[in-house]
N, C-alpha and C positions, 0 to 999 in steps of 0.2 A: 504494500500500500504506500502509495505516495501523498502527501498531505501539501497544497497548495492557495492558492490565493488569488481572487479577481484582481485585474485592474480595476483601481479607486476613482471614481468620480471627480475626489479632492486634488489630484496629484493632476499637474499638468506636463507629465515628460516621464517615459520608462523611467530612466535611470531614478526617480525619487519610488518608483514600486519595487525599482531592482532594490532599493536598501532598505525599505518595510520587509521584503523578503528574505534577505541575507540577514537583519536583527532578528526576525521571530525565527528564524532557521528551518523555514522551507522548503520545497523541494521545486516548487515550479509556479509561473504566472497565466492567466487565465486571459490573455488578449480577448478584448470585447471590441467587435469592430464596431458599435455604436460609439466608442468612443474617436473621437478621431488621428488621438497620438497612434492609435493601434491599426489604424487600417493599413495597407498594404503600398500607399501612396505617399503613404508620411513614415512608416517604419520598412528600409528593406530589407532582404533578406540574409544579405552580409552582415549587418547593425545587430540582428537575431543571433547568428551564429556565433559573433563577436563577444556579444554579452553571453553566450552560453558557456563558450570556452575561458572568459575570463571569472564571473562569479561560480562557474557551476550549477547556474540554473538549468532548467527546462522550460517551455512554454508550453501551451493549448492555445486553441482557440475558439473562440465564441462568436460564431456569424451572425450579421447582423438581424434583430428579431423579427423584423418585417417582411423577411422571406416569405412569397407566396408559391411555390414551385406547382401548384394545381389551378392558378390564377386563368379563368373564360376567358379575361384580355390575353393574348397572343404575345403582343409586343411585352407584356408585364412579365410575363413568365420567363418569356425567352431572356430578358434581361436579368432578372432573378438566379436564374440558370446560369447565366455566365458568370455573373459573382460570385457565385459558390465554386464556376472554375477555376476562374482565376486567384481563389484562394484556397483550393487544394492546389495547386501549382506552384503558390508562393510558399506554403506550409515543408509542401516537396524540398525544395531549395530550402528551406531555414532549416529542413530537420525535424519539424515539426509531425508528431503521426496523427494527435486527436482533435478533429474539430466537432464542437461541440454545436446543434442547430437545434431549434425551434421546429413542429407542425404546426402552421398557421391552420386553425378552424374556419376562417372563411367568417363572411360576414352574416351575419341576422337580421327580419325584421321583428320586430316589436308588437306584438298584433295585442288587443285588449288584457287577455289572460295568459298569454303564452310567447313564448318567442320561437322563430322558424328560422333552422337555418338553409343558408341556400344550399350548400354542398350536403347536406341531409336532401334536399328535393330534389337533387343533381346528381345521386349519388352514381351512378354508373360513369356518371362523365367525369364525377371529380377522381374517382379513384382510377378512374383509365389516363387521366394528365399528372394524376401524381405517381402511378407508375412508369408511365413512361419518361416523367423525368429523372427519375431515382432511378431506372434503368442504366440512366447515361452518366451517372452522377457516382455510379457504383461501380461501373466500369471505368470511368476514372481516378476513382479510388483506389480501387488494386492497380494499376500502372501508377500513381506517386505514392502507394504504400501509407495510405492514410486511415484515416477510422470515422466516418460519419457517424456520430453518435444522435440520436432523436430524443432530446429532451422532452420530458413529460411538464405542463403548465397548466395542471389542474385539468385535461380535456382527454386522458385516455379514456377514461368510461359516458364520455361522450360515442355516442353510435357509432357514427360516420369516421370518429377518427378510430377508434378501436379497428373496424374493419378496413382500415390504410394498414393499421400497424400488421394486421393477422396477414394482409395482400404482401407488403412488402417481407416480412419475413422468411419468404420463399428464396430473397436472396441471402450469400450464403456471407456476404459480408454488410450484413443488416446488422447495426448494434443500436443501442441503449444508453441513454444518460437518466439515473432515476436521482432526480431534486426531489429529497425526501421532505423540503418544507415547502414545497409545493403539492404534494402528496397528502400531506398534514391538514395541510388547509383546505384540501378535496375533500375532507373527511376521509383519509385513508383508501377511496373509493378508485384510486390508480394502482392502487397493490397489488390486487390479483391479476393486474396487468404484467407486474416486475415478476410476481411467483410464475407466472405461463412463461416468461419469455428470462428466465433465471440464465440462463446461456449465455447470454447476448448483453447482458451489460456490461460495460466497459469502465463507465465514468458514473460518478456522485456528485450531485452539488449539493453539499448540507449547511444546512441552515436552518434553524429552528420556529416554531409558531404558537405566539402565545394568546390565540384566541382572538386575535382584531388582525394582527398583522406579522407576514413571514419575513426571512431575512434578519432573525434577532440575532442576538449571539445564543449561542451555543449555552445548551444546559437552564433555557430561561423560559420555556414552554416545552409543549405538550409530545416535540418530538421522539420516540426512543433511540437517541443519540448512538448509547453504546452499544445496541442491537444492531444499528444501521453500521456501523465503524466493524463490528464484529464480521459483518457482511461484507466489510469491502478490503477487509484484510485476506477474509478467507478467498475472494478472488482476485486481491491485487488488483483494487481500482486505485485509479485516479481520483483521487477527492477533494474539491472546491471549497476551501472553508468560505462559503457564497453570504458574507456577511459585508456591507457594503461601506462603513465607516474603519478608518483607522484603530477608531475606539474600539468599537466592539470586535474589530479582528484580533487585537492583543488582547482584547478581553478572553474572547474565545480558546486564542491558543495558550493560553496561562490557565483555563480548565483542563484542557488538552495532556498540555506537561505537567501537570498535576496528577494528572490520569497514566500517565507513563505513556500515552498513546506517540509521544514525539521521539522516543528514546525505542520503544520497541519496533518502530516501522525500519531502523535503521540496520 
């Protein structure tokens, strides 16, 4: 198990997350391409390698959340698509293997009593453009040797994506990111999602839920922390300490090395 860290909101330039990571003594940074120090444009892939070989980091990374790879628009999709190429491509070149993504659910309307989604009334068509994207996307993957991981955001036991996930699982390099305090705050209602598809997860983002809002530190809600940890030891994931303040990350990891959890992964 490797134990790591988002890019921070607060911090404007890697090198101040490269040294929040090297004090808490972690193992790896979490590039969120909504950020824009982190995109591909402004960070390249020599700068990656550089800081790899010089701190001993690792990275991942986190595409941007607004990917819609099942999108009716044409022109939206195919652009969508290409960003997700062109950074397994950049990932390839830094060395990078995990990129972490989002399934967008698609939009709703709002009807008196109920809400509709449209990829619910579309379903044949959305899960025939979401596989055929993740066809191409997957095959690109095994040529730069990388890992699409499909983050859970509260919407696995939604219908319609449930049955993308059961579709795409056919391929043979289909993986898993299970955000346990995203999970949390589903009412646990995406877990028998992670228990069917126990295989295939790769990565964690953990962060905890105490009942209003996720993203706490660690050990301050309703999550089972050390059940989930005990889980990702025993498969050697990647794990995101996904708490989004400076504060609460030292908070976090000072429960952590308390826990021995910093000192036994090593």
């Amino acid at each position: 198990m490797k134990l790591g860290m988002p890019a921070l909101v607060e911090y404007r330039s890697i090198a101040d997350n490269i040294q929040l990571c090297n004090a808490l003594g972690l193992d790896f940074i979490e590039l969120n391409m909504n950020l824009p120090i982190c995109m591909p444009e402004n960070l390249s892939y020599s700068e990656i390698r550089a800081y790899k070989e010089r701190y001993g980091l690792d990275f991942t990374i986190h595409l941007p959340e607004e990917l819609d790879l099942s999108s009716y628009h044409p022109s939206i999709r195919k652009g969508h698509l290409e960003r997700c190429k062109q950074t397994m491509e950049w990932a390839n070149l830094s060395g990078i293997r995990t990129l972490n993504m989002h399934m967008n659910n698609g939009i709703y309307f709002t009807l008196p009593h109920s809400k509709v989604w449209i990829n619910d009334q579309y379903e044949s068509t959305f899960l025939e453009l979401l596989h055929e994207s993740y066809a191409e996307l997957y095959r690109l993957a095994a040529a730069y040797e990388v890992e699409l991981c499909i983050e859970n955001t509260g919407n696995y036991h939604i219908p319609h994506i449930r049955k993308a996930l059961d579709q795409l699982s056919d391929f043979q390099n289909f993986y898993l990111t299970w955000d346990v305090g995203h999970d949390a705050k589903a009412g646990f209602e995406e877990e028998p999602a992670f228990t069917h598809f126990n295989d295939r997860i790769r990565h964690m983002h953990l962060h905890d839920y105490n009942g209003k809002s996720d993203h706490q530190p660690l050990y301050t809600g309703i999550v089972p922390i050390d059940d989930r940890l005990a889980f990702a030891q025993l498969k050697d994931l990647s794990v995101v300490i996904e708490v989004k303040t400076s504060e609460s990350l030292r908070e976090s990891v000072a429960m952590l090395r308390s826990k021995g959890y910093l000192d036994a992964r090593r």
